[in-house]
C-alpha positions in Angstrom: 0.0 0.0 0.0 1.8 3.2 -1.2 2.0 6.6 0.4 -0.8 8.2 -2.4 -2.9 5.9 -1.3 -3.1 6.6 2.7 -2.0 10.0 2.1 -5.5 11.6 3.2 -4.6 9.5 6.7 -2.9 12.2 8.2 0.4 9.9 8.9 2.4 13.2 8.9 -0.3 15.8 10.9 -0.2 13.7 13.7 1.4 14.5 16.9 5.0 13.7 17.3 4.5 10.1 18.8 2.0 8.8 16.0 4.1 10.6 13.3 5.5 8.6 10.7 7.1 9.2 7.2 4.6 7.8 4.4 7.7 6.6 2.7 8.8 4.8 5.8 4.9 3.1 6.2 5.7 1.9 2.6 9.1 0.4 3.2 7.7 -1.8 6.5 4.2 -2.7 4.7 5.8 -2.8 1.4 3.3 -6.0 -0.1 1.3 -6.3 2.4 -2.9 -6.6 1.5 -5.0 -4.1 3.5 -7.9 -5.3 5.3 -11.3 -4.0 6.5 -12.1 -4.3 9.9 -15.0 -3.6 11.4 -15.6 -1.5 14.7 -15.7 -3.4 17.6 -12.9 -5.5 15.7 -10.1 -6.8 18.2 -6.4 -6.2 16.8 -4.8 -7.9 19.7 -5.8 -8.5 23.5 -3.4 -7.4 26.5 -1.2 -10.7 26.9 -1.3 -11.7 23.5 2.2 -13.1 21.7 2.9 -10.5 19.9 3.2 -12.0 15.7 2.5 -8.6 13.6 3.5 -5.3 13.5 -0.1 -3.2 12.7 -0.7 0.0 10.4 -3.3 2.1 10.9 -4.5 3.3 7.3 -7.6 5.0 8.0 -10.0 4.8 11.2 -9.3 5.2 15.2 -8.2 2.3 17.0 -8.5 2.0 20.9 -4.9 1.2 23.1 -6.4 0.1 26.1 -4.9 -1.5 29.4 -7.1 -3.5 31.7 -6.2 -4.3 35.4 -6.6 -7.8 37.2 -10.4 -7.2 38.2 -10.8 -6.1 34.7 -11.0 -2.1 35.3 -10.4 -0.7 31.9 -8.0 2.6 31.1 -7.5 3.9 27.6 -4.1 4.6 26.7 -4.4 6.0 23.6 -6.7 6.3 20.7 -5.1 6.3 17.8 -5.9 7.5 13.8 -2.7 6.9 11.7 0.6 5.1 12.4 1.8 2.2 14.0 0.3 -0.2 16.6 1.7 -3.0 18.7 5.9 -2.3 18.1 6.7 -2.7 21.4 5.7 -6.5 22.3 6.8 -7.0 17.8 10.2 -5.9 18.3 11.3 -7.6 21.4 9.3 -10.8 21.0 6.9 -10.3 23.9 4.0 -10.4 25.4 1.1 -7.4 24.3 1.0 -4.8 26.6 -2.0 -3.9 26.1 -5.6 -4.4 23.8 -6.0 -2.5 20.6 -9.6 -2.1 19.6 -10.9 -0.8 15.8 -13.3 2.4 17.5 -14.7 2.8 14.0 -14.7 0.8 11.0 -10.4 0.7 9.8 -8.2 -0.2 7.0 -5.3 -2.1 8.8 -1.9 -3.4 7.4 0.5 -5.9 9.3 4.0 -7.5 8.8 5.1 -10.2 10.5 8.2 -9.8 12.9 10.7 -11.5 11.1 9.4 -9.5 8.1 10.0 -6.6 10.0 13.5 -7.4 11.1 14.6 -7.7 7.5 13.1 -4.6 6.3 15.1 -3.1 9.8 18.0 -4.7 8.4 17.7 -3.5 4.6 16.6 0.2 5.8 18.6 1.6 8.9 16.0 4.5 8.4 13.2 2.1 9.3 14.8 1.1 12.9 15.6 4.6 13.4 12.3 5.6 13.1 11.3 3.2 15.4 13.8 4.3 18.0 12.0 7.6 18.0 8.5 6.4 18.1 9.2 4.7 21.5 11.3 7.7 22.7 8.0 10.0 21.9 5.8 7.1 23.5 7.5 6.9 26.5 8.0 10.9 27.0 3.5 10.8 26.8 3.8 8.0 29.4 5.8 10.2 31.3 4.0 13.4 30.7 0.9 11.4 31.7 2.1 10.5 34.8 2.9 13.7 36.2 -0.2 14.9 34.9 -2.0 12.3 36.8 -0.1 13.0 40.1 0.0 16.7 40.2 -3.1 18.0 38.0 -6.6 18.7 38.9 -9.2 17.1 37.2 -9.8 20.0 35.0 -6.5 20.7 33.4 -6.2 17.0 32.9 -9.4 17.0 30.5 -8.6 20.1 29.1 -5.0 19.2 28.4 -6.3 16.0 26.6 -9.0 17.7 24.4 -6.4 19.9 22.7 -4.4 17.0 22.0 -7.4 15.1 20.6 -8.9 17.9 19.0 -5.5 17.7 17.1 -6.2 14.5 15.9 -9.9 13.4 15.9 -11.8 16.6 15.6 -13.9 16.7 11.8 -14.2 19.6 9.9 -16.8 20.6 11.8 -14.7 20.8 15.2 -16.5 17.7 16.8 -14.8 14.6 18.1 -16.6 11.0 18.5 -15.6 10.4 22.1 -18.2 9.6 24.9 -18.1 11.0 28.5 -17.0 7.3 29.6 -13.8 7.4 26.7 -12.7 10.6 28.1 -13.0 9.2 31.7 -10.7 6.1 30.4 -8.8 8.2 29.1 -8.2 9.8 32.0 -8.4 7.3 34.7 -10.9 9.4 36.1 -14.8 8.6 37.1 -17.6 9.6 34.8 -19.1 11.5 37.1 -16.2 13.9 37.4 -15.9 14.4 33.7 -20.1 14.7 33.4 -19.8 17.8 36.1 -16.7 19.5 34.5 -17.9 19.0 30.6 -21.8 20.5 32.0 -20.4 23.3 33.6 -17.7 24.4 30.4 -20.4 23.4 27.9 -22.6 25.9 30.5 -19.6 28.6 29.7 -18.9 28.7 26.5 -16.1 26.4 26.9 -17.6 23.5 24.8 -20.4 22.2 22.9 -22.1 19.0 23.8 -24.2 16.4 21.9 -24.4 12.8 22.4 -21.5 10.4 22.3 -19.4 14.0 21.2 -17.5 17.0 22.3 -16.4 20.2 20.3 -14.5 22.8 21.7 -16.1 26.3 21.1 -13.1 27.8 22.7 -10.0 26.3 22.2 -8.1 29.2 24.1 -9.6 29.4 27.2 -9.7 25.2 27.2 -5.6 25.8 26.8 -5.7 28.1 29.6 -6.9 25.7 31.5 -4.3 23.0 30.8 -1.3 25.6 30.9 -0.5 25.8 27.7 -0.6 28.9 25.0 -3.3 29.9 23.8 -4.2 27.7 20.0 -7.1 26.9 18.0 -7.4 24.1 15.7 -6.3 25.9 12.8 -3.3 27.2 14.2 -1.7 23.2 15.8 
């Protein structure tokens, strides 16, 4: 599957830990057949051995971890690039699920594939190197934002980073109350309250099973960081 083909994907708009070179995507799925997954689809459970390295083409897939008693927190939802490198490259097992959230075009290599193509391109195992780097500075970020954030900075610091990335033309973004309290690894309830009373400011729109932020500078405020809009990330 070529670049000109998944070019509409957004492979090189997305933030710097999904980003990815369409030439590079080529070289690692050069050959492979897409396939059309459905939502609800399963890509890989947490625990899985890990046999394929997954491309995203077009859709959202979930990255979620589940504890022990089966408490569920999303990762990561992501709409271009790579999924499941970690567990492909060294062999091991998944460390976490990866759920289609809407109807995707997937690609996948297999690992020793994968090591070839590393082996034939340096630039693909360079590439790699980075996306972990960028994964595990958001794991990073995430936890400090978890330990010394409020609730509301946390939610608005994660709708300008989705809005990045999942908003349509129209500004709104498919994600339910619950996903954002995943997300968060907050309750429901919490994110219910704060959404109500921004959505009761100006802050952001509402509608089911969606958000949209009607002001994306005041939401950054919030978070700490400079004021942006949409059209300026």
């Amino acid at each position: 599957m070529k670049a000109k083909e998944h070019a509409a994907t957004g492979l090189e708009s997305q933030g710097s830990e999904n980003r990815i070179d369409p030439a590079i995507f080529d070289l690692i799925f050069e050959g492979a057949p897409g396939e059309r997954m459905q939502a609800g689809q399963i890509l890989f459970q947490q625990d899985d051995p890990a046999e394929r390295l997954y491309g995203i083409v077009s859709g959202r897939v979930e990255i979620s971890i589940y504890s022990e008693t089966g408490r569920k927190l999303v990762a990561n939802i992501q709409t271009a690039g790579l999924v499941g490198e970690i567990a492909t490259l060294d062999g091991g097992r998944r460390t976490a699920a990866a759920t289609c959230l809407s109807d995707c075009d997937i690609v996948s290599v297999s690992r020793t594939r994968l090591y070839e193509r590393m082996q034939a391109h340096p630039a693909i195992a360079m590439t790699m190197v980075r996306l972990l780097c960028d994964r595990l500075r958001r794991i990073s970020g995430d936890l400090g934002d978890q330990a010394l954030l409020n609730i509301e900075a946390r939610l608005a610091k994660r709708l300008i980073a989705l809005d990045a990335t999942l908003a349509g033309a129209d500004g709104w973004m498919a994600l339910s109350q619950t996903d954002l309290a995943e997300l968060l690894g907050a309750t429901r309830e919490s994110v219910n309250k704060t959404l109500k009373d921004w959505a009761r400011t100006g802050l952001v729109d509402l509608r089911r099973g969606a958000v949209r932020l009607a002001d994306a500078r005041r939401i950054a405020r919030l978070a700490g960081l400079p004021g942006q809009s949409r059209d300026t990330m």
